[in-house]
C-alpha positions as CSV (number, residue, x, y, z in Angstrom):
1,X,-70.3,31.9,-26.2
2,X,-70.6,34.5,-23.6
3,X,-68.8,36.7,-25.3
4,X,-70.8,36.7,-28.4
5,X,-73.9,37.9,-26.5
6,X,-72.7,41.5,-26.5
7,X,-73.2,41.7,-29.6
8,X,-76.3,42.7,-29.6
9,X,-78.3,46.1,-30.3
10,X,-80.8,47.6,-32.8
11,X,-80.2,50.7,-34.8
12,X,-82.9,52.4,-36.6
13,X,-82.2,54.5,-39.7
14,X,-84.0,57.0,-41.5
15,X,-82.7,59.4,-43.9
16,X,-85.0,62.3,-42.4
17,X,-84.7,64.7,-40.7
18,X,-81.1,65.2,-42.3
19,X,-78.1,64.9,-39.6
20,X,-80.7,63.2,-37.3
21,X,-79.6,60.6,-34.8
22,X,-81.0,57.8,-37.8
23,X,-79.8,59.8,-40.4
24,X,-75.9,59.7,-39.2
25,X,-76.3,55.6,-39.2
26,X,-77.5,55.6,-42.5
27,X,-74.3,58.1,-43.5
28,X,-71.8,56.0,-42.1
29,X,-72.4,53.4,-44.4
30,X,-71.5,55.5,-47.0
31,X,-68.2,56.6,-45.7
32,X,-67.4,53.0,-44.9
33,X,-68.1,52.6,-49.0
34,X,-66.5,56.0,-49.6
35,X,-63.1,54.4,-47.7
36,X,-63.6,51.3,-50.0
37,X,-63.4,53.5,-53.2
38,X,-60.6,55.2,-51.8
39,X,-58.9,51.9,-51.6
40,X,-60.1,50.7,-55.3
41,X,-58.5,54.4,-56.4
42,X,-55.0,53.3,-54.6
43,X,-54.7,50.5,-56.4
44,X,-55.8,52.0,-60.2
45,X,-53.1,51.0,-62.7
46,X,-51.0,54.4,-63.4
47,X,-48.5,54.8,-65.8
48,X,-45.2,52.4,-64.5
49,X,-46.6,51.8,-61.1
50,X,-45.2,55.0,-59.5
51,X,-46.7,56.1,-56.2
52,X,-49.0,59.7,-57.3
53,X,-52.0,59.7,-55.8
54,X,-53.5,61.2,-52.9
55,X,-56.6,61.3,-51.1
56,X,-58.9,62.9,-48.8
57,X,-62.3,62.6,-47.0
58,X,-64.6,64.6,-46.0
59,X,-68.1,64.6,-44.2
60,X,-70.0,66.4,-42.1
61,X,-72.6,69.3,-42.1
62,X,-70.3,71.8,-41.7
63,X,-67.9,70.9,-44.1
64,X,-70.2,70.3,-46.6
65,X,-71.7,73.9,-46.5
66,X,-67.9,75.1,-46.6
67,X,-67.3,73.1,-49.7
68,X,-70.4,74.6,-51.0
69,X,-69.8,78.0,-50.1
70,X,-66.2,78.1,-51.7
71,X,-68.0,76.5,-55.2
72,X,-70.5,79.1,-55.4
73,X,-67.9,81.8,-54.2
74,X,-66.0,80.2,-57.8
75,X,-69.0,80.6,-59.7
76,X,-69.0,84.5,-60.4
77,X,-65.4,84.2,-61.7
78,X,-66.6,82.8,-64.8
79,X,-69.8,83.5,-66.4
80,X,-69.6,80.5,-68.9
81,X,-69.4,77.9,-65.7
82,X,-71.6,79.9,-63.3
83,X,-74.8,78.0,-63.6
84,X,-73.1,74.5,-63.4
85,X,-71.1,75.6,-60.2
86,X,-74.1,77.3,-58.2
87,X,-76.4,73.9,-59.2
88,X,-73.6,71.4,-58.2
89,X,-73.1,73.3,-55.1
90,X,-76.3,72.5,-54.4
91,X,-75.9,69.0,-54.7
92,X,-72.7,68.9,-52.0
93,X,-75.4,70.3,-49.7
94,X,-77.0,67.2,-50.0
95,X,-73.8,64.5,-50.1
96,X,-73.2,62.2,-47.3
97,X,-69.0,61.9,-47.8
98,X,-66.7,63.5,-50.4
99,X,-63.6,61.8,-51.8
100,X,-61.3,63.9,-53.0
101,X,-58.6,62.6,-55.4
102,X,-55.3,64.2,-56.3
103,X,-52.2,62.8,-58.2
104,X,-49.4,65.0,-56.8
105,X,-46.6,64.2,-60.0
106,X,-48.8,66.1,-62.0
107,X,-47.4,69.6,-62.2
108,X,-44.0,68.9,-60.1
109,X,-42.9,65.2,-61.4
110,X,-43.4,64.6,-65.3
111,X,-43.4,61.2,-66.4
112,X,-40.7,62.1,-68.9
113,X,-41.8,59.6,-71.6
114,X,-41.6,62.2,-74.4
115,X,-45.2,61.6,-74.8
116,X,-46.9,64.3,-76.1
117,X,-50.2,64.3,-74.4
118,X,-49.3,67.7,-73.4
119,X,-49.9,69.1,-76.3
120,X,-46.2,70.3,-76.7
121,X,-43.0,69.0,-78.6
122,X,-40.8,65.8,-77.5
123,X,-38.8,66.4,-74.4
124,X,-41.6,67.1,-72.2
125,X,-39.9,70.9,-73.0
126,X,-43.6,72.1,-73.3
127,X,-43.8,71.5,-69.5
128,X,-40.6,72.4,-68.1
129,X,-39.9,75.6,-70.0
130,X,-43.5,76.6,-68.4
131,X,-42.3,76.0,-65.0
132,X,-40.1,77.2,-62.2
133,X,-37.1,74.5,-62.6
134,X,-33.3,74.5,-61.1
135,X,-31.3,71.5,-62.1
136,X,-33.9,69.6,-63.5
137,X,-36.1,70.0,-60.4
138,X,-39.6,71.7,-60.1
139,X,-39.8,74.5,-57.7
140,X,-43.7,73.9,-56.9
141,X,-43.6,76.5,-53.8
142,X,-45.2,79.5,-55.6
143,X,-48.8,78.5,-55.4
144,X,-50.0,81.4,-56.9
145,X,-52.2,81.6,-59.8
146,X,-54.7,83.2,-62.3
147,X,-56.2,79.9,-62.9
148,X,-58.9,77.9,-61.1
149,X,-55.4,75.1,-61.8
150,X,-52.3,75.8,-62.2
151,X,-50.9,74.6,-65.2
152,X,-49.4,73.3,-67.3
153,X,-49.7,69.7,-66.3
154,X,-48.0,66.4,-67.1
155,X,-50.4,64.8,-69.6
156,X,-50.0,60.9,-68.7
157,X,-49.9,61.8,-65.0
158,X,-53.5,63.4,-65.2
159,X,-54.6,60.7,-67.6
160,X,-53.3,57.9,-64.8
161,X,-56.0,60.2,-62.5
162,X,-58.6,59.8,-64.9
163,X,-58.0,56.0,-64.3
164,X,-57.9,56.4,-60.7
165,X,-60.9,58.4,-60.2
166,X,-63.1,55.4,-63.1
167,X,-61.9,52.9,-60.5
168,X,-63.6,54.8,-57.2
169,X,-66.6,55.3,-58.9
170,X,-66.7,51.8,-60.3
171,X,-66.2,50.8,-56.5
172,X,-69.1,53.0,-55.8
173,X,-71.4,51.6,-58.4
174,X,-71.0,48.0,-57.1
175,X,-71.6,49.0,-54.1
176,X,-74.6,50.6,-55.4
177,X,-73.9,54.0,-53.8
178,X,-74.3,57.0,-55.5
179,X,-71.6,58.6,-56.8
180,X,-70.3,61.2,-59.7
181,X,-66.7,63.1,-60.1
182,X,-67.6,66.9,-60.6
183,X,-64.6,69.1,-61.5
184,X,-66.1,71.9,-59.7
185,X,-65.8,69.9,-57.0
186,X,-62.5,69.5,-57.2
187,X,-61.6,72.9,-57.7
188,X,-63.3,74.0,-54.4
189,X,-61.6,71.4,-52.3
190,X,-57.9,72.6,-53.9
191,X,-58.6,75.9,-53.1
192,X,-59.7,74.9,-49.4
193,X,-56.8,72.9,-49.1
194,X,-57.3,69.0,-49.7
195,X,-55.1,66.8,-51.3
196,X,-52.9,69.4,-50.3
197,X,-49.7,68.4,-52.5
198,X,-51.8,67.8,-55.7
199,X,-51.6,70.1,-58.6
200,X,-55.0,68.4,-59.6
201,X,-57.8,67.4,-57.6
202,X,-61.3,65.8,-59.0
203,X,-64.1,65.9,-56.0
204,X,-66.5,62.6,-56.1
205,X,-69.3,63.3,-53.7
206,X,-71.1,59.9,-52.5
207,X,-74.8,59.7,-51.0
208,X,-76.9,56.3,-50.0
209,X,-80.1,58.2,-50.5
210,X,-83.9,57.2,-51.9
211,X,-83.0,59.7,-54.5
212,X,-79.6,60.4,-56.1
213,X,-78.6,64.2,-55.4
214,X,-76.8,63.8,-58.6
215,X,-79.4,63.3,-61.4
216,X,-83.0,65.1,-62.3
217,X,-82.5,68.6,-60.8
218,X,-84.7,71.1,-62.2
219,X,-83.6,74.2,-63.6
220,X,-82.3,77.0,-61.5
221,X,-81.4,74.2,-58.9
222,X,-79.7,76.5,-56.5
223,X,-83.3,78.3,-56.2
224,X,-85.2,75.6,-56.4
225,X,-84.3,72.6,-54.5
226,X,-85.6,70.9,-51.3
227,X,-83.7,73.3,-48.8
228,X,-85.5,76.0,-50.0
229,X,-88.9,74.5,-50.4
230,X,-88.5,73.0,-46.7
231,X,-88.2,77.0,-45.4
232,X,-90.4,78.3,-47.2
233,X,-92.9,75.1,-46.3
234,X,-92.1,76.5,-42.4
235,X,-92.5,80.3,-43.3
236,X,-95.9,79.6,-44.9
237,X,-97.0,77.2,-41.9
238,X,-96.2,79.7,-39.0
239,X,-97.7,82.9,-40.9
240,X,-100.9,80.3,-41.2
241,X,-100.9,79.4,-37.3
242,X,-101.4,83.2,-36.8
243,X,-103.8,84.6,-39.2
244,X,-105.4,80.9,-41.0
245,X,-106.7,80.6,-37.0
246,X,-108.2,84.5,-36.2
247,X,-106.0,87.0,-34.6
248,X,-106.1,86.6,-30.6
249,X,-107.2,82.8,-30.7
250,X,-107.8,81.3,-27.3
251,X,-107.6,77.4,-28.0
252,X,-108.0,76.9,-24.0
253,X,-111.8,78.8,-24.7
254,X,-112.5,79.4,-28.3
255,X,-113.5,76.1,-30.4
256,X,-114.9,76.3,-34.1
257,X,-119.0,76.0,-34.0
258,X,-119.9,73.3,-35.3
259,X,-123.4,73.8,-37.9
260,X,-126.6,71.7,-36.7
261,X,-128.2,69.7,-39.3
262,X,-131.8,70.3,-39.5
């Protein structure tokens, strides 16, 4: 029994002051469920049980505002997506762990079912004549493109993602973290490099907060949101201290008179 009596400790947790000593206990619950919903993703049923997906975590307050920073740098390429993208960024600011998910057949290894869910004829031509090929292969090492993803894609292969990112959220839901895939998400993490050999990646930010960051936000979010109010809360306060209080106030001498009651 000896042994079992080093098991002992007490942790306190808070989820304020953000990155705070209690703070980063609460956070690493999350990740542990973030790793859990990485595992539920591995094992999502994909079309003939071929290995195709790949994953990637990522946490931290630095890596967060990098993420964040590359989404709103995304936003002014497209006017129709700009708003979503500067408001979601917001919401990464505020994310505990990130799971990035990426299916790496997609654009180099076509199921080659005939399908159709590409959009083009039989033959999976529609996809190959689109590409770089040599003997049948996919030459995937010109990573250039106009795109935000460069396409085109095999159909089934991103429809097995679709199943494999439902199964990491449904992880997250049991595990009643909160949890939501954002395809600006995504896009950002591709362009900074994770899932590295995916032609498609779908970002699910995760948070164990009293609040979801993921649901209510007011308009304008990325001018109105808690970071902002916070700093301007701490702007207002110290301009306050220094005129509220009389310019030149001695608190070691000068005390407010107090009126006598007659």
């Amino acid at each position: 029994m000896e042994r079992f009596d080093q098991l002992r400790g007490e942790e306190y947790i808070n989820e304020w002051p953000r990155y705070s000593p209690q703070d980063l206990r609460r956070r690493e619950a999350t990740l542990i469920a973030a790793k859990l919903a990485v595992g539920a993703a591995m094992t999502a049923p994909v079309a003939g049980g071929v290995p195709q997906v790949d994953a990637h975590l990522v946490y931290g307050q630095e890596e967060m505002e990098k993420v964040a920073r590359k989404m709103e740098e995304l936003a002014y390429t497209n006017k129709k997506w700009q708003r979503q993208f500067l408001n979601e960024a917001v919401m990464i600011r505020e994310t505990d762990v990130i799971v990035f998910l990426g299916d790496y057949r997609a654009h180099e290894t076509p199921l080659d079912a005939n399908c159709g869910l590409c959009g083009g004829a039989a033959g999976c031509s529609y996809f190959y004549t689109r590409r770089e090929t040599n003997k049948g292969l996919v030459d995937v090492t010109d990573r250039r493109s106009e795109t935000p993803i460069k396409g085109p894609l095999c159909g089934a292969r991103v429809d097995d993602l679709g199943y494999v990112v439902g199964s990491a959220v449904w992880m997250a839901q049991t595990l009643l973290v909160d949890a939501r895939p954002y395809m600006s998400v995504g896009v950002a993490g591709q362009k900074l490099g994770y899932c590295p050999n995916s032609g498609i990646v779908v970002g699910i930010p995760m948070a164990t907060l009293s609040k979801s960051p993921y649901q209510d936000v007011p308009i304008d979010y990325h001018l109105v949101n808690m970071d902002k109010m916070v700093d301007n809360t701490r702007k207002n306060y110290v301009v306050i201290r220094q005129t509220g209080s009389g310019i030149h106030f001695d608190y070691r001498k000068q005390f407010p008179k107090v009126k006598k009651e007659e």
